[in-house]
Wavefront OBJ file of the C-alpha trace (Angstrom):
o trace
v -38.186 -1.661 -0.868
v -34.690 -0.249 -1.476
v -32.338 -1.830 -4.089
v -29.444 -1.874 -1.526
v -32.164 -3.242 1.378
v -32.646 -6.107 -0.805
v -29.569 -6.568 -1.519
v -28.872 -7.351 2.506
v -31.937 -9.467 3.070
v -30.029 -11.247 0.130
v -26.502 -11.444 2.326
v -28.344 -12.294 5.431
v -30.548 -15.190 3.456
v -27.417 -16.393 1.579
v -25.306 -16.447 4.810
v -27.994 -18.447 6.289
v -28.690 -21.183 3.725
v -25.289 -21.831 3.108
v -24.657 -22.072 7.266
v -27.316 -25.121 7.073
v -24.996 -27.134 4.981
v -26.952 -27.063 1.789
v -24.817 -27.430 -1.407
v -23.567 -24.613 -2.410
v -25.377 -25.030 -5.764
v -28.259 -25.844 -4.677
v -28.338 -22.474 -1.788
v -27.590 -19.858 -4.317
v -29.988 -21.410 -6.940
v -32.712 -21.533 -3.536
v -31.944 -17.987 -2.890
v -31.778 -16.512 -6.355
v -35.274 -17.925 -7.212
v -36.882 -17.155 -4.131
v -36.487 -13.432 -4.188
v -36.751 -13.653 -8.315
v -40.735 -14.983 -7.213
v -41.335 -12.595 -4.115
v -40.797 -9.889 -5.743
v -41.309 -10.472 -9.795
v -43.401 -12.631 -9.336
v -43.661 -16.408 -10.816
v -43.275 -15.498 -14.589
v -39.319 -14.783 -13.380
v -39.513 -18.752 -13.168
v -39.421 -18.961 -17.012
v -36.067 -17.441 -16.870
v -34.376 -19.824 -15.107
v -33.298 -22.495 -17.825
v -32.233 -20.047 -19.938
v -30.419 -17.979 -17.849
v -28.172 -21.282 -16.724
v -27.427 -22.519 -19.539
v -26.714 -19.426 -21.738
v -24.252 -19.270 -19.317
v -22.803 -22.105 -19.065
v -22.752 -22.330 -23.232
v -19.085 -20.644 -22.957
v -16.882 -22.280 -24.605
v -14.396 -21.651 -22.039
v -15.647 -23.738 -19.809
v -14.132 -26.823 -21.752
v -10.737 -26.355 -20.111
v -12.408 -26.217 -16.211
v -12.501 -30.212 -16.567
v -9.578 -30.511 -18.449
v -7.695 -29.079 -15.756
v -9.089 -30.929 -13.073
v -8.722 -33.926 -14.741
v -5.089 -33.057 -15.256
v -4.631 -32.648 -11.137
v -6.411 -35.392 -10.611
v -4.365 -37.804 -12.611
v -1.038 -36.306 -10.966
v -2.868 -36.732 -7.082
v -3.162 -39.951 -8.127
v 0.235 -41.038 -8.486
v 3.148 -40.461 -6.107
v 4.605 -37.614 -7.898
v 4.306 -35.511 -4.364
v 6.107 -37.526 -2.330
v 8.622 -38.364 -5.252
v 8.470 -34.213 -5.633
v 9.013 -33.924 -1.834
v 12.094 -36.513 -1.400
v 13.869 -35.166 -4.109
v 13.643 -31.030 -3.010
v 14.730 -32.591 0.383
v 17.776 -34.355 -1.064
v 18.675 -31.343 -3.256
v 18.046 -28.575 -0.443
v 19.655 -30.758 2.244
v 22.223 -28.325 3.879
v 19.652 -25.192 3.249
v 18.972 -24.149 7.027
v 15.800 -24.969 7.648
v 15.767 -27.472 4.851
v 13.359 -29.535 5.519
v 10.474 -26.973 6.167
v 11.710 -25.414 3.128
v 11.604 -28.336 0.801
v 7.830 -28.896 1.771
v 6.772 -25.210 0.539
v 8.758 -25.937 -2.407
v 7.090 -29.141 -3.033
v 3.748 -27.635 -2.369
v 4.522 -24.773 -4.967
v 5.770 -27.001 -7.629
v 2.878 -29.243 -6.888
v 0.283 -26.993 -6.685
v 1.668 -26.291 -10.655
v 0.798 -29.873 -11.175
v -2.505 -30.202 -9.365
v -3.721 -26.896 -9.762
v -5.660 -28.231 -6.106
v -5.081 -26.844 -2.414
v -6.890 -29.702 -0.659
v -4.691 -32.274 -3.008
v -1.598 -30.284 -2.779
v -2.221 -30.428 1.111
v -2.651 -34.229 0.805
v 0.250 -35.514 -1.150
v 2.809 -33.372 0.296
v 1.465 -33.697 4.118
v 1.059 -37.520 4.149
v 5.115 -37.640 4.010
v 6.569 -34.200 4.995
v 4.604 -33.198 8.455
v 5.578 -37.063 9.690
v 9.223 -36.740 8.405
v 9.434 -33.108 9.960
v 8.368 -33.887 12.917
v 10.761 -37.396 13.208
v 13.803 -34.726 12.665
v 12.562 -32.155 15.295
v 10.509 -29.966 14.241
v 7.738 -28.815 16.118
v 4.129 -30.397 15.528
v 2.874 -26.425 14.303
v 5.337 -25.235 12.420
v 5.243 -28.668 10.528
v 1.567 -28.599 10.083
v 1.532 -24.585 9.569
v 3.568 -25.049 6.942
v 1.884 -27.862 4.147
v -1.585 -25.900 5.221
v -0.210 -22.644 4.293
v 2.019 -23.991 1.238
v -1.260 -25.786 -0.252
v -3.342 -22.527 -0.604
v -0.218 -21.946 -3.532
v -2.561 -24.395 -5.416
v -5.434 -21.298 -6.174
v -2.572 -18.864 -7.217
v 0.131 -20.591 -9.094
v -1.168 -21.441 -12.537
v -2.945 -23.683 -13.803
v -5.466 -22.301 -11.573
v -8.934 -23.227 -11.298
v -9.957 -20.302 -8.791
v -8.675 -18.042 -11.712
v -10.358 -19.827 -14.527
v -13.583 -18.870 -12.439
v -12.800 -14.961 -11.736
v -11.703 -14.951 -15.486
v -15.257 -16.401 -16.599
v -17.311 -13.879 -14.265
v -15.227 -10.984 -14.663
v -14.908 -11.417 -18.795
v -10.885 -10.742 -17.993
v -8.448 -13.204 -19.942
v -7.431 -16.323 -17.996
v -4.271 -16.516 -20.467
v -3.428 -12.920 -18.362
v -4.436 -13.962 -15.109
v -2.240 -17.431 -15.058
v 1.040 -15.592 -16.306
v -0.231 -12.567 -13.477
v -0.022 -15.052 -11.020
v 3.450 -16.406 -11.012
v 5.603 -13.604 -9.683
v 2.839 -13.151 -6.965
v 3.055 -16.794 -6.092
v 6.694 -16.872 -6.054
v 6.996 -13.778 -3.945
v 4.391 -15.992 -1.451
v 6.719 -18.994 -1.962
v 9.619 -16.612 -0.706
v 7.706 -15.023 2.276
v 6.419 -17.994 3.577
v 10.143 -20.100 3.360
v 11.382 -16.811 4.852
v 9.293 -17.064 7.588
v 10.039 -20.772 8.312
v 13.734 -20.161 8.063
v 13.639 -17.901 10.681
v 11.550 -19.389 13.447
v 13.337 -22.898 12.294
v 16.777 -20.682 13.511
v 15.254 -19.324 16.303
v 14.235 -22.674 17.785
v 16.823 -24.634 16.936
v 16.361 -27.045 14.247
v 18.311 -25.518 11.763
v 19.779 -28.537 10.695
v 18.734 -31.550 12.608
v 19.873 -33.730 10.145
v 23.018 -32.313 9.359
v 24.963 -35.431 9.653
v 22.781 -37.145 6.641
v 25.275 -37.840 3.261
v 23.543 -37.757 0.392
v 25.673 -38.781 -2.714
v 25.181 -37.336 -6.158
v 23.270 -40.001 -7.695
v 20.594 -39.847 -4.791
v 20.230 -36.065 -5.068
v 18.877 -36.994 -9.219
v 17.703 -40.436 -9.252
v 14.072 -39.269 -9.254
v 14.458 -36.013 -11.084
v 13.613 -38.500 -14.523
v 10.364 -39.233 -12.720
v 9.141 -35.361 -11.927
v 10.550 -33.679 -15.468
v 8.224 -35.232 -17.406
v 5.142 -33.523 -15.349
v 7.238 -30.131 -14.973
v 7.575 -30.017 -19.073
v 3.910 -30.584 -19.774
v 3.140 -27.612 -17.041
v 5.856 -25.437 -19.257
v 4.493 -26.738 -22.312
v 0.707 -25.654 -21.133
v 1.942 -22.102 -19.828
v 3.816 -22.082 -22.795
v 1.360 -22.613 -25.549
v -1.193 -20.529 -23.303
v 0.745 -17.197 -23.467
v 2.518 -17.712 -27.127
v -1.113 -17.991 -28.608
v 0.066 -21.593 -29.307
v -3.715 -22.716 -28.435
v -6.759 -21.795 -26.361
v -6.595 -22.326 -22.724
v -9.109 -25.531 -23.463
v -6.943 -26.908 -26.037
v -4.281 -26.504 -23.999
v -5.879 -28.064 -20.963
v -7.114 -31.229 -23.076
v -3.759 -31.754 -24.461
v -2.349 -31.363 -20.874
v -4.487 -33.816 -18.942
v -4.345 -36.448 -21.986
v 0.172 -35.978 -21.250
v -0.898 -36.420 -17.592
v -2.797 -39.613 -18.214
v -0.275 -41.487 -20.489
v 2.771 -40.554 -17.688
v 0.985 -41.629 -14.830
v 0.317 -44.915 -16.218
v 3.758 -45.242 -17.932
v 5.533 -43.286 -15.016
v 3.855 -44.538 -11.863
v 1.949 -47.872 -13.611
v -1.477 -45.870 -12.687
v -2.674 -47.854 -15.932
v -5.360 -50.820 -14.566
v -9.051 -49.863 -15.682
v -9.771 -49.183 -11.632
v -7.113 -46.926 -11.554
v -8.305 -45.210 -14.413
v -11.698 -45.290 -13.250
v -11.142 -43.871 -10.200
v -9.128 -40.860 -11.847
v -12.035 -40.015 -14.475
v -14.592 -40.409 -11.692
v -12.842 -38.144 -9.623
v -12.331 -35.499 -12.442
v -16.298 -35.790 -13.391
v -17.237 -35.346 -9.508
v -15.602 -32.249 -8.996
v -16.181 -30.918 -12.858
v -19.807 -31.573 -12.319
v -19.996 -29.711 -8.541
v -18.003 -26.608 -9.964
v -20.616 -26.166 -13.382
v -23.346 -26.452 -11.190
v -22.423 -23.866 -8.713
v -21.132 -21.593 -12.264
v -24.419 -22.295 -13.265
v -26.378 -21.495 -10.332
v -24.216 -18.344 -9.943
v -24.786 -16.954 -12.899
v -28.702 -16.992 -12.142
v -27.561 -15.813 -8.837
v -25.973 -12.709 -10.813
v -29.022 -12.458 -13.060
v -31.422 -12.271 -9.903
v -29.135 -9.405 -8.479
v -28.928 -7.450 -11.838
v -32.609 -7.634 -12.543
v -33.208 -6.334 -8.787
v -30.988 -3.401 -9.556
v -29.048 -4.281 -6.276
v -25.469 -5.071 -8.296
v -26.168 -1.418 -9.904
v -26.818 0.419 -6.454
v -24.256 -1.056 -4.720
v -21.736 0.076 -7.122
v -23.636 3.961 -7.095
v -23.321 3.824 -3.686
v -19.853 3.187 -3.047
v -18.963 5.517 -6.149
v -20.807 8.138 -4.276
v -18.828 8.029 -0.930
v -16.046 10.200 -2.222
v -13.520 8.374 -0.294
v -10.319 7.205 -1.168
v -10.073 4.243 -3.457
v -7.370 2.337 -1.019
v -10.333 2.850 1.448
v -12.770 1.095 -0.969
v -10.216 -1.764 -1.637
v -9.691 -2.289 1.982
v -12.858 -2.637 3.130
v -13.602 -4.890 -0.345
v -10.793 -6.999 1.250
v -12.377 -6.953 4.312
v -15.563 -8.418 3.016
v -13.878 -10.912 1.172
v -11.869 -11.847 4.355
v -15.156 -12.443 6.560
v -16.354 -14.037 3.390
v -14.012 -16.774 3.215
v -14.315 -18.002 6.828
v -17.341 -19.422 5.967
v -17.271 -20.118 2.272
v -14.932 -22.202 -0.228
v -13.553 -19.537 -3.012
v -15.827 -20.875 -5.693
v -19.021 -19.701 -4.005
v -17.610 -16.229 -3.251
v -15.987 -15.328 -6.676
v -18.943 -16.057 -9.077
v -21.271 -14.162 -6.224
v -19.272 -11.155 -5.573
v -17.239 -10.436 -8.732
v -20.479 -9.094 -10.769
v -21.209 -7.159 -7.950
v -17.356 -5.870 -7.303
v -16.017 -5.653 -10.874
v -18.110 -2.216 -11.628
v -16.687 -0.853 -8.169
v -13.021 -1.543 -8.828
v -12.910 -0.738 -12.903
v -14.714 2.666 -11.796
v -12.148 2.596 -8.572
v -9.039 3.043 -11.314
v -7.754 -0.804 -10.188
v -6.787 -3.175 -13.079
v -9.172 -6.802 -12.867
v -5.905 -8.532 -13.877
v -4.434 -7.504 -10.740
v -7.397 -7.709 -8.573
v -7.871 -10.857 -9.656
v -4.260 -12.082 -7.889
v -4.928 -10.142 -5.012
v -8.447 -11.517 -4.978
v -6.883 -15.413 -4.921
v -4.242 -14.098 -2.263
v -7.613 -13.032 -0.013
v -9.364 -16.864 -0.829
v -6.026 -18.307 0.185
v -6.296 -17.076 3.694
v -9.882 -18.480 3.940
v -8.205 -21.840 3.232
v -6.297 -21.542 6.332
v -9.233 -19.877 8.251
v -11.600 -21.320 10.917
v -14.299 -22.459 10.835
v -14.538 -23.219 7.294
v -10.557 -23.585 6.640
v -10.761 -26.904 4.469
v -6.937 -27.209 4.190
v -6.971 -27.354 8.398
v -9.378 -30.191 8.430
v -7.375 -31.805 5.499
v -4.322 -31.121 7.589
v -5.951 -32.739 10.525
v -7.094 -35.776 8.306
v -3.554 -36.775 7.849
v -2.254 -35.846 11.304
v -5.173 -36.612 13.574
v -3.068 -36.608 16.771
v -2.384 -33.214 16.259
v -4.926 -30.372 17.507
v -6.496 -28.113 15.625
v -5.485 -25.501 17.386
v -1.851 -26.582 17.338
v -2.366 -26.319 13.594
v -3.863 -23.107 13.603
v -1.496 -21.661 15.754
v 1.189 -22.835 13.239
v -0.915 -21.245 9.959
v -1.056 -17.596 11.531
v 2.025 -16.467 10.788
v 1.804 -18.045 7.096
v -1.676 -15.455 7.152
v 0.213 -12.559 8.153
v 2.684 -13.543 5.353
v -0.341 -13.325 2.639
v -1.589 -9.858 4.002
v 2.302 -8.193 3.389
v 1.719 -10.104 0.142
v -1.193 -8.396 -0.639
v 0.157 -5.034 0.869
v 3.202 -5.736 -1.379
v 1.065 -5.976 -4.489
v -0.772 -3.063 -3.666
v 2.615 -0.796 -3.184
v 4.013 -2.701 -6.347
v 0.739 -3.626 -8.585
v 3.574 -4.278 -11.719
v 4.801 -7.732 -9.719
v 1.310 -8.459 -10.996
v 0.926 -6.421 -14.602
v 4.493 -6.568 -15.418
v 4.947 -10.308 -16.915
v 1.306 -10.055 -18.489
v 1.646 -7.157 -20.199
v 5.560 -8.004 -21.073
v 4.554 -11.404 -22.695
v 1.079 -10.808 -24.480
v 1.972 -6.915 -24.932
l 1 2 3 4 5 6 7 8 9 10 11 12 13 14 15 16 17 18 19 20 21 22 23 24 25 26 27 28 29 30 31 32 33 34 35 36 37 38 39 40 41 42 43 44 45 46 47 48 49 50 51 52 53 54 55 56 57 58 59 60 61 62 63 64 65 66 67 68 69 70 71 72 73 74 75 76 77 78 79 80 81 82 83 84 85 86 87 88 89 90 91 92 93 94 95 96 97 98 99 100 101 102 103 104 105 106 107 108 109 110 111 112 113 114 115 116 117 118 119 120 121 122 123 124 125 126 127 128 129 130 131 132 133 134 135 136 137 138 139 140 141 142 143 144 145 146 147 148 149 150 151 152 153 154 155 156 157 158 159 160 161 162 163 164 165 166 167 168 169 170 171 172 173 174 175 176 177 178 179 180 181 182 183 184 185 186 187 188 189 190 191 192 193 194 195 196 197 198 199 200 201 202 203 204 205 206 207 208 209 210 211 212 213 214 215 216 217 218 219 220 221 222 223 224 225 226 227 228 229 230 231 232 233 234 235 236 237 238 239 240 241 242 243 244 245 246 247 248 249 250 251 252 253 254 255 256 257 258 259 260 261 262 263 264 265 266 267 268 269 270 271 272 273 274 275 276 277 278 279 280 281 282 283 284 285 286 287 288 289 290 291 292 293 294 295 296 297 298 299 300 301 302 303 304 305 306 307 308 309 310 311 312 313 314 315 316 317 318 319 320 321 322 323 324 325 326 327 328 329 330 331 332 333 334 335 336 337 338 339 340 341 342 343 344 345 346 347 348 349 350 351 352 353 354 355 356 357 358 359 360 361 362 363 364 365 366 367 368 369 370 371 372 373 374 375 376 377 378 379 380 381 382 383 384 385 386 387 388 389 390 391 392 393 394 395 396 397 398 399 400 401 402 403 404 405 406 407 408 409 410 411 412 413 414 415 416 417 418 419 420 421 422 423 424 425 426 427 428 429 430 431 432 433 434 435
């Protein structure tokens, strides 16, 4: 049998597994041994400790809990609805204000949480009530926070990144810093977009006759600089070669711990508890699914399937925008049915060999590759920050929802068109700060 047959019995047995609802772990680790024994035979089985955890002995992989610990100490507190009132205050006579202080909040706290799902959470438990008290319709309210949470995977610190920077050996120093002009050119698209229709329906400023005096525009700004410095600090001592990104993450999430508790009073034992366990949960789910990738990787490889798929496509002799569109494509599909874990640590091995030979830098494909997971956040029938969306506002359909997230899509494909015209809003600030 063909290298490139396997490799879609492989799809089409992946696909299938995961549909059943199987951890994702535990699918790709089903597949990757089953067609390691049908066709190597059992001796492959030997293989399989050692392949997962010589992978997972990178050292790298210290800051992935760090960081989630970090988000998880800020979801805990109510730094995103203190985040959220105060942008509100501050942007008050901004048409379209109040839609516009929710992406806001769900950039700066997507900084902070480094989480769509929790970014979703904390910012859509106050704003889509509050916006829709003042006027504004039930989609664009909902649209909005689903759309601004998928900021979480883009603006650093990311965890999505950490995970492309891992499988595609790029730096994750480069990707974070390549991701903030991207994710502030999505921050600017999507508040354009929810200026306009605000102005076109009529609730430019609902709440125009609202006063709000000086001292209620700052009061909580003491509250949210704290957790704003340490990002700074983080980003800061990430891209002046201050510390490793695990050093930096420890010291982060250790800052995060001792303001929540002095901050917010997040300081009783169950409190604490609840934070750590939270952290170890998610650590644990993502290093088994890095884990179970990486044998997933190893299993491609040693069929020769990663190696024929990349001869193949370098074969075709078409254009390389062609070859990055229908990459995108795939990805696209992809993510409707997948989180963005499971499909970076399964298809960069197989894509990084197609896009270096291509001419495309990783650092860049990398953003546009979070840009792509971000709309398969907002993406039926797996979109999880929909369903979180219609957690919090269960009186609200899902296809009211969706309806309101479609135009926030369209905005991430010109984003990605953008990038693709202008690859430097991308290399630029990378390249400028760590030469």
């Amino acid at each position: 049998m063909s290298p490139l047959l396997i490799g879609v019995l492989v799809f089409a047995t992946t696909m299938l597994v995961l549909a059943t609802g199987l951890p994702i772990a535990f699918g790709l680790g089903a597949v990757a041994l089953g067609f390691m024994i049908i066709f190597d035979g059992w001796s492959s089985v030997h293989f399989l400790p050692e392949t997962i955890f010589s992978g997972l002995d990178d050292f790298t992989l210290v800051s992935l809990p760090m960081f989630v610990i970090m988000g998880a100490a800020v979801a805990s507190s109510r730094a995103g609805s203190d985040l959220y009132e105060a942008l509100a205050r501050l942007l008050h006579k901004v048409p379209g204000s109040l839609v516009i202080s929710n992406i806001g909040a769900c950039a700066l706290f997507s900084a902070l949480t480094g989480s769509s799902p929790a970014t979703c959470a904390a910012i859509g438990k106050m704003g889509i009530p509050e916006m829709r008290k003042r006027g504004y319709d039930a989609d664009l309210a909902t649209g909005a926070i689903a759309a601004g949470g998928t900021l979480g995977i883009l603006i650093p610190p990311s965890v999505t990144m950490i995970l492309y920077g891992i499988a595609s050996e790029t730096s994750i120093g480069r990707l974070f810093i390549a991701g903030i002009l991207p994710g502030l050119l999505l921050t600017g698209l999507f508040m354009a977009w929810a200026l306009f229709l605000s102005w076109k329906r009529g609730t430019v400023l609902v709440d125009k006759d609202r006063i709000y005096s000086l001292k209620e525009k700052v009061e909580l700004l003491p509250r949210l600089l704290p957790f704003l410095a340490v990002i700074a600090g983080v980003v800061y001592a990430l891209y002046g070669g201050i510390a490793t990104p695990s050093e930096a993450a420890g010291v982060g999430a250790m800052l995060c711990l001792v303001m929540v508790a002095v901050i917010y009073k997040v300081w009783r034992p169950r409190d604490m508890w609840h934070i750590l366990r939270d952290g170890l949960r998610e650590s644990g789910m993502l290093l088994l699914i890095i884990g179970t990738s990486i044998l997933f990787g190893y299993m491609m490889s040693s069929l020769q399937v990663t190696q024929s798929v990349a001869e193949a496509i370098g074969a075709l002799q078409v254009n390389r925008w062609v070859v990055l569109a229908a990459i995108n494509l795939m990805l696209l599909v992809a993510g409707c049915f997948l989180p963005p874990a499971a499909i970076i640590l399964m298809t960069t091995p197989i894509l990084m060999p197609v896009i270096t030979a291509a001419g495309f830098d990783p650092i860049w494909f990398g953003v546009v590759l979070t840009i792509n997971m971000e709309l398969g956040l907002i993406t039926p029938p797996v979109g999880l920050n929909l369903f979180v969306i219609n957690g919090i506002s269960p009186d609200i359909k899902l296809t009211t929802i969706l309806k309101g997230a479609f135009p926030f899509m369209l905005c991430m494909v010109v984003a990605i068109l953008i990038l693709c015209v202008f690859p430097e809003i991308a290399t630029w600030l990378p390249t400028k700060v760590m030469g």
